[in-house]
C-alpha positions in Angstrom: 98.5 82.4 99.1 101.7 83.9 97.8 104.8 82.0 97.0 107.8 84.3 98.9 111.4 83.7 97.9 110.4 81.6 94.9 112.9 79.4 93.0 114.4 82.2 90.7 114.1 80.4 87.8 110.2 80.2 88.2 109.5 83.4 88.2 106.7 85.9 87.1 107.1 88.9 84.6 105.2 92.6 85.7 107.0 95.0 84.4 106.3 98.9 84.4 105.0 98.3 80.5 101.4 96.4 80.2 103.7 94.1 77.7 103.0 90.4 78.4 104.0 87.4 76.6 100.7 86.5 75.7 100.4 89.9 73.6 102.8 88.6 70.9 100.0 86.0 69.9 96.7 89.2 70.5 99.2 91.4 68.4 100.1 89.0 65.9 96.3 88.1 65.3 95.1 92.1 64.6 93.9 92.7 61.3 95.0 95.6 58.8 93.6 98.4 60.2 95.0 102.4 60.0 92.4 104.2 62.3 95.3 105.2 64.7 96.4 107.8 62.0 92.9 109.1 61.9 92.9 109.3 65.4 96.3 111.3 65.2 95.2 113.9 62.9 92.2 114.7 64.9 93.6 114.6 68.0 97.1 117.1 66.9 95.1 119.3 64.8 97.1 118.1 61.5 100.3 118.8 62.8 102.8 116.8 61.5 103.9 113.5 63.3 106.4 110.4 62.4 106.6 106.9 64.0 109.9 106.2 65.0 111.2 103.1 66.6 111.0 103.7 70.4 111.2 107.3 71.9 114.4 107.8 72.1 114.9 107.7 68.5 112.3 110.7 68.6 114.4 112.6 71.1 117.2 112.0 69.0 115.7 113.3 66.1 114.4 116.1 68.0 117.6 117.2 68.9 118.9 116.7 65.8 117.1 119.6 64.1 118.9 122.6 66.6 122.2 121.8 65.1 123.3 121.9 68.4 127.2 122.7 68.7 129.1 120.5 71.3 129.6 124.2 73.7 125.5 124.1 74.1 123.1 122.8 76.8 119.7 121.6 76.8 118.1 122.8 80.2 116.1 119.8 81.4 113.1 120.3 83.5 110.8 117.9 85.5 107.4 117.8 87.1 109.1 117.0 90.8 112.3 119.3 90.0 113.8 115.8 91.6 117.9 115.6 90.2 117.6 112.1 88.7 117.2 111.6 84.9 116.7 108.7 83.0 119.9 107.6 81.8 117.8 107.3 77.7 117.7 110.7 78.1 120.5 112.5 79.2 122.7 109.5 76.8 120.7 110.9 74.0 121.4 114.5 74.4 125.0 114.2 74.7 125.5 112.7 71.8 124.9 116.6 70.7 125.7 118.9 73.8 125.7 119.1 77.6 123.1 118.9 79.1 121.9 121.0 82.4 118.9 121.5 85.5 118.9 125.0 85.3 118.2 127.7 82.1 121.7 129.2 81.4 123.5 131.5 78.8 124.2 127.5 77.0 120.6 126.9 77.1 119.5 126.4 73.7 116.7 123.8 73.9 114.6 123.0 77.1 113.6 119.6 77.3 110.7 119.2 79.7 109.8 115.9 81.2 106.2 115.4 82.4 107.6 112.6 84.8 105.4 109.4 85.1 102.5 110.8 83.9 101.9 113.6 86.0 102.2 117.5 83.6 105.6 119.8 84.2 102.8 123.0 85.8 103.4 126.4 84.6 104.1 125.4 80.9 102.9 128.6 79.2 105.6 130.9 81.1 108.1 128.6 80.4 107.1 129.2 76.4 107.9 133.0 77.1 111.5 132.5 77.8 111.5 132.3 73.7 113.9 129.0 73.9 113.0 126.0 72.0 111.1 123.3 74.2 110.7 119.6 73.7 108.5 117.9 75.8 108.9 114.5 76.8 105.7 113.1 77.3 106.8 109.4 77.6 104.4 108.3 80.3 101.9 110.9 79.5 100.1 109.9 76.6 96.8 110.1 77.7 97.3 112.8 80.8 95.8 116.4 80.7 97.0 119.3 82.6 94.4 121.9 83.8 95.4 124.2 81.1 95.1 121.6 78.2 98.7 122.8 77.8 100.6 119.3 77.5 101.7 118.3 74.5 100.9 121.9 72.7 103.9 124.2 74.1 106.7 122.2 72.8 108.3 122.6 69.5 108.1 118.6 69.7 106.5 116.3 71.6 107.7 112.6 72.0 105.9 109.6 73.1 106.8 106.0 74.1 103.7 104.0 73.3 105.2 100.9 75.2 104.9 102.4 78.7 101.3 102.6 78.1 100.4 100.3 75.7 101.5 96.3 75.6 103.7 96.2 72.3 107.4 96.3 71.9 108.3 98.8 70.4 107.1 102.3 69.0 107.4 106.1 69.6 106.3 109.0 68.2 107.4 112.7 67.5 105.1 115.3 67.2 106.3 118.8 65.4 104.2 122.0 66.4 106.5 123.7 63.6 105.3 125.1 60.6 106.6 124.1 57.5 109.3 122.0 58.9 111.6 119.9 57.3 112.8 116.6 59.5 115.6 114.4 58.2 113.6 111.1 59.3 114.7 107.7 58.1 111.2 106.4 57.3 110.5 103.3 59.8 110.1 99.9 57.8 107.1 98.5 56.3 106.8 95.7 58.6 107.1 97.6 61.8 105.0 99.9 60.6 102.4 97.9 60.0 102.8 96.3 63.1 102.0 99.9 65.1 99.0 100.4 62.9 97.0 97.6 63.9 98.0 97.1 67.9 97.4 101.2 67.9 94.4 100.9 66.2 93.0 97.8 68.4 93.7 99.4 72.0 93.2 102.9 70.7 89.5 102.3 70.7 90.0 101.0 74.2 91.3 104.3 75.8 88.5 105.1 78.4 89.2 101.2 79.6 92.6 101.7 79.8 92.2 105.2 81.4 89.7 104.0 83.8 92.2 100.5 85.3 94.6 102.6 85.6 93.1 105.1 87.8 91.3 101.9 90.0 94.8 100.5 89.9 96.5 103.1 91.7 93.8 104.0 94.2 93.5 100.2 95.0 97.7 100.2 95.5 97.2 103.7 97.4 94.9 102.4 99.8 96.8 98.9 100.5 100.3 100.9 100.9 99.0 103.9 102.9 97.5 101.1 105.4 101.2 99.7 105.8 102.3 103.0 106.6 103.0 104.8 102.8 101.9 107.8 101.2 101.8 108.5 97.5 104.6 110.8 96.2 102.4 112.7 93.4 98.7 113.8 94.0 96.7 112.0 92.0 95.0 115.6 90.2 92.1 115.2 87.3 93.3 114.4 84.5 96.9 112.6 85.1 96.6 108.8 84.1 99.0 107.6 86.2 102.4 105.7 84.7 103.3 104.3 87.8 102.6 104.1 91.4 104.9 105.9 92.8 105.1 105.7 97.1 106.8 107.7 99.6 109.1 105.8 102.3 108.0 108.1 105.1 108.8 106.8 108.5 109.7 103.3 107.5 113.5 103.5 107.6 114.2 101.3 104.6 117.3 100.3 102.4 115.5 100.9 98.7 117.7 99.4 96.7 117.4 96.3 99.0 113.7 96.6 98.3 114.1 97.1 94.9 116.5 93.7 94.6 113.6 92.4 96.7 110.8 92.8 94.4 113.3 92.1 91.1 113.6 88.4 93.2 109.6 88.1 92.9 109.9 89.0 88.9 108.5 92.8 89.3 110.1 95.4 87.5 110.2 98.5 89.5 112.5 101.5 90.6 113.7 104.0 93.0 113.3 107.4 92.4 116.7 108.6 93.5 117.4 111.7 95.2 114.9 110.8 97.4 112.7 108.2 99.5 110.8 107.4 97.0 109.9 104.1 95.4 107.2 102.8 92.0 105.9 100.0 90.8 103.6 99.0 87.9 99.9 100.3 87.6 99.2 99.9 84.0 95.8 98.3 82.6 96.9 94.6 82.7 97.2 94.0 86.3 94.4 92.9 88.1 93.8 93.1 92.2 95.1 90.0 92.8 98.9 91.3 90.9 98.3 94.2 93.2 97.8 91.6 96.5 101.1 90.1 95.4 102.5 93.1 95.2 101.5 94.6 98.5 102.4 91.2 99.7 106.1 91.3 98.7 106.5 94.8 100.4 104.9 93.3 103.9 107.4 90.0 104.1 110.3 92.4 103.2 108.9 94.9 106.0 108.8 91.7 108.3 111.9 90.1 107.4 113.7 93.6 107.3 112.7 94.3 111.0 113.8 91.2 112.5 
């Protein structure tokens, strides 16, 4: 049994980031250990890369190296082609330039977004335009394209390690340039330290946090598409999903109802605007009872909402 319109000051905490509560006492209890930069240096082929406080400090820094004049544009691209943007990123890049869907005489920088884990196809043309690329691989840390081309076209690459693993706070940007000189303010030793270890510790626990993932989502696919869903993405080898994302398709539903719906129950989620399209949380934490209350929530607001 599920508790429906609980007492809102009673309520639980999933949000879209594996984060719980009860990880500030696991991270807090890690011991020293530096593996993760070991594991970076094998994985990026001894590219460069810097820690930064969240990822859109890496964006930021990103940016900052085109000495972009306030007349430019950074063309951003995404996996769906879908108009909406995250709000992070398009705050980020005007603090430099405008920013723009489509490549234009402005264009100086192409920022591609591998949206919620699934890769932006066709990558390796995109490289022969000869414009600068960033790509934003936020929710894709651990997904692979067919090509093995994520995360090796871009100039940069940046990473938000709290959308797939549970700590607070943490990016990363990765610089396929030779040679290049990045005017970083070095992250303190504290914080630092603190991405070492919980890095480190869940690092070595990527094929378990691949592998819930995947169940997650096919165990939400099959419980949504029986109440009448589809998924929006196809779920291709490789992607490790960053959400469960869910079409509307016939239902004729008022999303951000839903979504104000599901906040009331205490689960973080989101529309994806521009279309009828809706996701939750997937990530490595949840187990299939999280995922019963989930599917839950959606049938009593399907029930109520039909009265």
């Amino acid at each position: 049994m599920f508790i429906i319109n609980p007492d809102p000051y009673l309520l639980p905490t999933y949000r879209i980031s594996p984060f719980t509560t009860s990880d500030i006492a696991l991270n807090n209890s890690l011991p020293e250990d530096n593996s993760v930069k070991e594991y970076f240096i094998d994985r990026f082929g001894g590219k460069e890369f810097f820690f930064t406080y969240n990822g859109r400090q890496a964006l930021h820094y990103a940016l900052a190296h085109f000495k972009l004049k306030r007349e430019d544009k950074v063309t951003v691209l995404t996996t769906t082609g879908n108009f909406y943007i995250s709000r992070c990123v398009t705050d980020e890049i005007q603090k430099f330039c405008n920013w723009t869907r489509q490549i234009e005489p402005e264009t100086k920088v192409i920022l591609v977004n591998h949206e919620f884990g699934y890769p932006y196809e066709d990558l390796k043309n995109l490289k022969e335009t000869g414009i600068p690329i960033i790509e934003d691989c936020a929710h894709s840390f651990f997904s692979i394209d067919k090509d093995k081309a994520i995360g090796t076209i871009g100039e940069f690459v940046i990473f938000s390690f709290p959308k797939i693993f549970p700590l607070q706070i943490g990016g990363l940007l990765l610089s396929n340039i030779q040679n290049n000189e990045l005017d970083i303010i070095s992250m303190d030793a504290e914080s630092q330290s603190y991405l070492n270890r919980v890095l480190s510790f869940f690092l070595k626990r990527k094929n378990s946090i691949i592998e819930q993932r995947l169940i997650n989502y096919n165990i939400l696919k099959d419980k949504f598409q029986f109440l009448g869903f589809g998924e929006r993405f196809n779920l291709d080898d490789g992607v490790v999903p960053g959400v469960f994302m869910f079409s509307a398709g016939l239902h004729n539903i008022d999303l951000p109802k839903l979504k104000e719906f599901y906040y009331a129950h205490g689960v973080q989620c989101s529309i994806f605007y521009g279309e009828d399209s809706f996701f939750l949380p997937v990530h490595q934490a949840l187990n299939k009872t999280d995922l019963e209350y989930f599917t839950e929530i959606i049938r009593s607001f399907l029930k109520h909402d039909n009265l």
